[in-house]
N, C-alpha and C positions, 0 to 999 in steps of 0.2 A: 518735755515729755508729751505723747501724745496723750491728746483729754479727750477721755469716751462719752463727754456730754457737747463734744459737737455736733449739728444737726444734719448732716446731710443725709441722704435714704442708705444708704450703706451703714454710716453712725448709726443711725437711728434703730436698723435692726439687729445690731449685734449689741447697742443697749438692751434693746429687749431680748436678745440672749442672755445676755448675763445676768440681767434682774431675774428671768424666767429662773436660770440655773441657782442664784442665791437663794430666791425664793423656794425652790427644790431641796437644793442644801439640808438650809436650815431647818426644813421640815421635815426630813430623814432626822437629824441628828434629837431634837426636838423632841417626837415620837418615843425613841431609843434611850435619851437621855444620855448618850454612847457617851459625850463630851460637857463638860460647860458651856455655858453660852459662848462667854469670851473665845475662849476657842475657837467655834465656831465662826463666829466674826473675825477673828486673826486669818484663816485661813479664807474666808471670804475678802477681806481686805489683800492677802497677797494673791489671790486668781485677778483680783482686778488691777493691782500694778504690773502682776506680771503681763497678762492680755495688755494694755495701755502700751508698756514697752514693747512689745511684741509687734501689735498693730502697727509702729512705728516703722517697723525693716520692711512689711507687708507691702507691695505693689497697692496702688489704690483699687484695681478690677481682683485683687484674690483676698483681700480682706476677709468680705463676707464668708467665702468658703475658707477660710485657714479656721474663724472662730466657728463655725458648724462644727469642723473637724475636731477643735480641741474642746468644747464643750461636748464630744459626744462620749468622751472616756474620760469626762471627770468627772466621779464616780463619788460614794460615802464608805465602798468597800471595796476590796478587791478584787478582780474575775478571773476567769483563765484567760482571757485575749489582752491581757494590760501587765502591765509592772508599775508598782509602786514605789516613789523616789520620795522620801521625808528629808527635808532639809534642815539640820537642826544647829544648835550651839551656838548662832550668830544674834543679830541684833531681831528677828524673829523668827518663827519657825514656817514653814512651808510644804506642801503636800503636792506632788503632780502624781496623773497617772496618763502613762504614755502605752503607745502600741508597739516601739522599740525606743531606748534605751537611747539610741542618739536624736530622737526627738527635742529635746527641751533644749536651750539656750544657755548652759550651764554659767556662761558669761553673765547673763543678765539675771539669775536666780542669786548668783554669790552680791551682785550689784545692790540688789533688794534686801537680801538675809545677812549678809559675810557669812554664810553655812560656815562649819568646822566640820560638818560630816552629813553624808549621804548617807542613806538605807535604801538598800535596793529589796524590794519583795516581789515573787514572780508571783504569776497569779495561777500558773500551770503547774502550778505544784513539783516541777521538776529540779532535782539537785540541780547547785550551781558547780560544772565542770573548770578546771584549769582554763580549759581553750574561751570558754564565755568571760571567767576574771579575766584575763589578759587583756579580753575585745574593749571586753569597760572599762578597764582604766584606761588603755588606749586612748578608744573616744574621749575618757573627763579629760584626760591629758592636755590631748589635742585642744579639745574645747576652750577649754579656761588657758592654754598657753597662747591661744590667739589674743588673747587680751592683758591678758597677764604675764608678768615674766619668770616670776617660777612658782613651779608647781609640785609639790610631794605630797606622794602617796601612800598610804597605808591602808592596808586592807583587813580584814577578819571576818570570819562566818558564825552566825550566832542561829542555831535556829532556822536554817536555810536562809536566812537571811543576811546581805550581803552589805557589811559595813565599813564603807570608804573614809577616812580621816585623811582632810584635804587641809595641807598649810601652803595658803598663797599670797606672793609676794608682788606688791602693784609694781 
């Protein structure tokens, strides 16, 4: 796995992104009291496995700008420019917030969590149509079938809120 406590100037500042971000974090939640601590630490602990894995497929010259990018919509709430993906039911739980939907690595999130289910939350407030469920399961499909070899789907809407039960099979 790659280790974010290597030194080189590239390493170096996308640690201090992530400490920067932690330290953000915790101090949104903190403030709010929105969560428990733990909480907060579980979800600080899987941004930094997931970035570590991440960093790994990253070119050594795009690094630095992949973690700009994805620390700059990882958020303590939802907005209208993001969607919210909760990864739940596995061995921990997980929060991203992406700018589309085929952003994340669903491969390497199930790797870290084994999720049993997704939550998808827009941030635009707009119902979720047929033609958008179809794109997403699509995408998870796709996703997790590149690495995986099956993958079922089930879907449901709770609350505008769009929730995938994912049973996959290594």
């Amino acid at each position: 796995m790659y280790d974010i406590s290597m030194k080189t100037n590239t390493e170096n500042n996308i640690i201090k992104l992530f400490k920067q971000w932690a330290k953000w974090y915790r101090a949104e939640f903190e403030e709010f009291a929105a969560i428990a601590p733990e909480q907060v630490q579980e979800q600080i602990d899987f941004i930094e496995n997931y970035l570590n894995a991440m960093l790994m497929e990253q070119p050594e010259n795009e690094k630095r700008k992949w973690a700009e990018q994805f620390f700059e919509v990882q958020k303590a709430c939802l907005d209208e420019d993001t969607f919210q993906l909760q990864f739940m039911g596995g061995l921990s739980y997980g929060t991203l917030y992406v700018r589309d939907i085929s952003e994340p690595d669903l491969s390497t999130v199930y790797d870290l969590t084994e999720f049993e289910t997704i939550t998808i939350d827009r941030g635009d407030g707009k119902d979720w149509t047929k033609q958008d469920i179809k794109a997403i399961l699509r995408d998870i499909r796709d996703d997790l079938e590149f690495d995986f070899n099956k993958v079922s789907l089930k879907h449901s809407l709770e609350c505008n809120a769009l929730n995938i039960n994912c049973r996959i099979r290594e």
